[in-house]
C-alpha positions in Angstrom: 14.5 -78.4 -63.2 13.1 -75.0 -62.3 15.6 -72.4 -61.4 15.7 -70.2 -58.1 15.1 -66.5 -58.9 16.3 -63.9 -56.2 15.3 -60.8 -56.4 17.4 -57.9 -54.3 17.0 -54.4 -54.0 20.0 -52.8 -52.5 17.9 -49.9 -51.6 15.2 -51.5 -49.5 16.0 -51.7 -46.0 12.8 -53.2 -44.5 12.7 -56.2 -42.4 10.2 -57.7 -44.7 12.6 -58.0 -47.2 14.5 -61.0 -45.5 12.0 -63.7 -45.9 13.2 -66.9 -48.0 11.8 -67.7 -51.1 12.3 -71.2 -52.4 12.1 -73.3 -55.2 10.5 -76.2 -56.0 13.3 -78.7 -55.3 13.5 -76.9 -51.6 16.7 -75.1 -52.6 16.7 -71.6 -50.7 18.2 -68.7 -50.2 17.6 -66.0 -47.6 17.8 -62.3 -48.3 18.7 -60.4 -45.5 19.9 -57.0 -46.4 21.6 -54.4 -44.5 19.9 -51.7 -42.5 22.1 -48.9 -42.3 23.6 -47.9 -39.2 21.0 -45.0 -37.9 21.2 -43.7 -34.9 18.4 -41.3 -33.3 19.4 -37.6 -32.2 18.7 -36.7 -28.3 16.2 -34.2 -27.3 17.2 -31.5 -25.0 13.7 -31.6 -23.9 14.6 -35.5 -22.2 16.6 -33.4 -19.4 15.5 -33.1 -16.1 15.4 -29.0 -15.6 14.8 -29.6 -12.0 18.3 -30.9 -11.1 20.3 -28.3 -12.5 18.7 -25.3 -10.8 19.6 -23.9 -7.2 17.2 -25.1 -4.2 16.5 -22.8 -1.6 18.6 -24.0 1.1 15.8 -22.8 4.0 12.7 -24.1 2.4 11.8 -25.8 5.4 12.1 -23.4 8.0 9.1 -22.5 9.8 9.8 -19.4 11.4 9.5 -16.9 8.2 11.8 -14.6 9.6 14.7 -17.0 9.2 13.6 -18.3 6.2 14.0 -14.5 4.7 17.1 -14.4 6.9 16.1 -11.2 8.7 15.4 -10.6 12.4 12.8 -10.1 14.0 13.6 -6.1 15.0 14.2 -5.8 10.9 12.2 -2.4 9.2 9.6 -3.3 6.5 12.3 -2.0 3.7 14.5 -4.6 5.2 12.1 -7.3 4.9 11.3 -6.3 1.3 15.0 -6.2 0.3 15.6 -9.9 1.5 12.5 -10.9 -0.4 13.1 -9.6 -3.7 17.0 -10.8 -3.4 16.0 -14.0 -2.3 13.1 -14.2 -5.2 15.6 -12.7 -7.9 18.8 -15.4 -6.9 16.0 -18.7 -6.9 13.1 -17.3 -9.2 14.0 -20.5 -11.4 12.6 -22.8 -9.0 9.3 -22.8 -7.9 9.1 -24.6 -4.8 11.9 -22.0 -3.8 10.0 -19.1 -5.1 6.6 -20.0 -3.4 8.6 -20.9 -0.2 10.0 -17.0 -0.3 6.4 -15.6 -1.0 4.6 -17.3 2.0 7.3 -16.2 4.5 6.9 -12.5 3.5 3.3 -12.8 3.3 3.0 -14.1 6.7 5.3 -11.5 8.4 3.2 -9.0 6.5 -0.1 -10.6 8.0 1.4 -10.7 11.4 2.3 -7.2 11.3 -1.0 -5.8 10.0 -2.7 -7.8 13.1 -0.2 -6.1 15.5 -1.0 -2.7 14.5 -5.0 -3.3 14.5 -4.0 -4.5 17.8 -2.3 -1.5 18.9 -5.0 1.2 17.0 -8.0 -1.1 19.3 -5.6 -0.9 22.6 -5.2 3.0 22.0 -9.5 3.6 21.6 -10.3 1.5 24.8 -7.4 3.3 27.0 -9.5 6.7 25.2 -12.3 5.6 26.2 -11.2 4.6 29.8 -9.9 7.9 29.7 -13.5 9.5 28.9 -15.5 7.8 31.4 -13.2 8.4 34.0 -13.2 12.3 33.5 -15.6 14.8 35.6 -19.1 14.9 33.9 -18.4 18.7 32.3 -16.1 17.0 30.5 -18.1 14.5 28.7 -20.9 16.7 27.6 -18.1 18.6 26.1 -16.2 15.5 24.1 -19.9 14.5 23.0 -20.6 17.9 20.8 -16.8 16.9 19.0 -16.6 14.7 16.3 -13.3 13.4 14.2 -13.6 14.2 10.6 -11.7 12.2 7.5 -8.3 13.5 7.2 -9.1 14.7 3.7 -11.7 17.5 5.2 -9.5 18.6 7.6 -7.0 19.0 5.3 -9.2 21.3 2.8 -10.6 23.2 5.7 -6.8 23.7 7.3 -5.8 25.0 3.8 -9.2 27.8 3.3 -8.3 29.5 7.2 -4.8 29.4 6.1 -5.0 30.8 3.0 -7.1 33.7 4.8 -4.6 34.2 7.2 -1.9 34.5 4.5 -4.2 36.7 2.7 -4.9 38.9 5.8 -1.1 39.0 6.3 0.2 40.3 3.2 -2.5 42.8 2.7 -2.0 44.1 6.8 0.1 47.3 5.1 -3.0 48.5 2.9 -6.2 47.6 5.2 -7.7 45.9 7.8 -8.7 42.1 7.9 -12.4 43.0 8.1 -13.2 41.5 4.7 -11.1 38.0 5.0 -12.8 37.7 8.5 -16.2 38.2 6.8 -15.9 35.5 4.6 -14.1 32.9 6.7 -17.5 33.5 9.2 -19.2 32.8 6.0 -17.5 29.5 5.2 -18.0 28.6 8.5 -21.6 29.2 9.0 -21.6 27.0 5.6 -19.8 24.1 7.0 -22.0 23.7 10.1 -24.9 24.4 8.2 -24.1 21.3 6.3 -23.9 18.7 9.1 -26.3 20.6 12.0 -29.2 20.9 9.1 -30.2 24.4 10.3 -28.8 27.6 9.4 -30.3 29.6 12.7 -27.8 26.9 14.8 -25.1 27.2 12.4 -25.1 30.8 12.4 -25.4 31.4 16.4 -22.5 28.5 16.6 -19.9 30.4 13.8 -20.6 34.0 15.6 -20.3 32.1 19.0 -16.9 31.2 17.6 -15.9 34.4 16.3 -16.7 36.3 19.3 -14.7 33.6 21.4 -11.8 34.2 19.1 -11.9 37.7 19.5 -11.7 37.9 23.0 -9.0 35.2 23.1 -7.1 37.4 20.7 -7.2 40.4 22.6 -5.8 38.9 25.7 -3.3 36.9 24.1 -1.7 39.3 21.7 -0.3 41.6 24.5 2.0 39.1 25.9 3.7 38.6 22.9 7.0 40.1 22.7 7.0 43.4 20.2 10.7 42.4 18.7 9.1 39.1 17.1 6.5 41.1 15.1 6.3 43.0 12.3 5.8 46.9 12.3 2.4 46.7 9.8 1.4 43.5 12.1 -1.4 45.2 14.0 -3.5 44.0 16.8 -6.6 43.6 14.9 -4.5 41.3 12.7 -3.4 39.7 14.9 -6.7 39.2 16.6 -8.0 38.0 13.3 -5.4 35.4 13.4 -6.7 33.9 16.6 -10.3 34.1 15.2 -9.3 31.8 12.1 -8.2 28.9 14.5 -11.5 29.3 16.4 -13.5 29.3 13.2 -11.8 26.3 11.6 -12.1 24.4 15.0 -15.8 25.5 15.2 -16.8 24.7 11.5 -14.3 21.0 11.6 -14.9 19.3 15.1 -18.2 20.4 16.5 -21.3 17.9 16.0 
């Protein structure tokens, strides 16, 4: 009679390990150890980040202004506050976040259309204003031209800083020499867009001489307690003849 042998290992804890084995007479035994009791940990990662963060209340709100919750008279530093409170209080959720953006980008959109709007209204009315004016006129606004900004600027600053110069040297001598070389800059300047020096020069002495003579008769009728004893009138004159020559030399064609 053959015996039964069972073999156990208390340290194996697969499932395979619980099959019967049986003799030859049919006597069995099953094997069925224990698994221990093991339980897995929970990832952080399984929780949804999307319910515990703050939802824009006015996602949905079509007009952007009262989505921003501003009016409609607010100032663009107004407009910018609300957006970067309302971006910094619901930056963690995106919908929120992209919600915030488009609003502001549309009142910014809206607003850059109503000032091209406004700069387009003020050129026709101009120009309504042009053609309806006497003929003299329009030959006169067609020698004048607009310059950038920048040029008028560095122009502004070389007849002022003659003018200053003129000024603080009115005790010692006469403005001759800063009025020779403003002419000069402003036969230069013409010369540059007219593309003749013969016109440029007739047009800056042109200038000068209208200056002058607008000097002479204007100077008189200023009161003598607003001026300065070393102010003379051919300073004074000079004065007048640096606005003509920076006129001259900036806005004509």
């Amino acid at each position: 009679m053959a015996s039964t042998l069972i073999f156990s290992s208390p340290r194996l804890s697969s499932p395979f390990f619980g099959q019967k084995l049986s003799t030859e007479k049919g006597n069995s035994r099953s094997f069925r150890p224990s698994l221990p009791n093991f339980r897995s940990p929970t990832c952080t990662l399984d929780a949804s980040f999307g319910d515990n963060m703050t939802k824009f209340p006015r996602i949905r709100v079509w007009d952007p202004f009262k989505r921003l919750g501003v009016s409609r008279d607010a100032s663009e530093e107004e407009i910018w506050s609300a957006r970067n409170f309302l971006l910094d209080q619901y930056s963690g959720h995106e919908r929120s976040a992209e919600s915030i953006e488009a609003a502001f980008e549309r009142i910014l959109m809206n607003s850059f259309k109503n000032r091209k709007r406004t700069k387009i209204n003020l050129k026709t009315r101009l120009k309504e204003k042009v053609e309806e004016s006497p003929p003299w006129v329009k030959t006169l606004i067609s020698f004048v031209e607009i310059p950038p900004g920048v040029i008028i600027l560095r122009r502004l600053f070389l007849f002022g800083f003659m003018a200053c110069w003129s000024v603080l040297n009115s005790a010692e001598a006469g403005p001759a020499f800063q009025v020779a070389i403003s002419l000069a800059a402003c036969v230069y300047f013409l010369n540059d867009k007219m593309k003749s020096l013969v016109r440029a020069a007739i047009t800056g002495f042109v200038a000068l001489v209208l200056g002058w003579i607008c000097g002479s008769l204007l100077v008189p009728m200023i009161p003598t307690f607003l001026l300065q004893p070393t102010w003379t009138l051919e300073l004074l004159t000079s004065l007048v003849v640096y606005v003509f020559l920076f006129l001259a030399c900036t806005f004509l064609k």
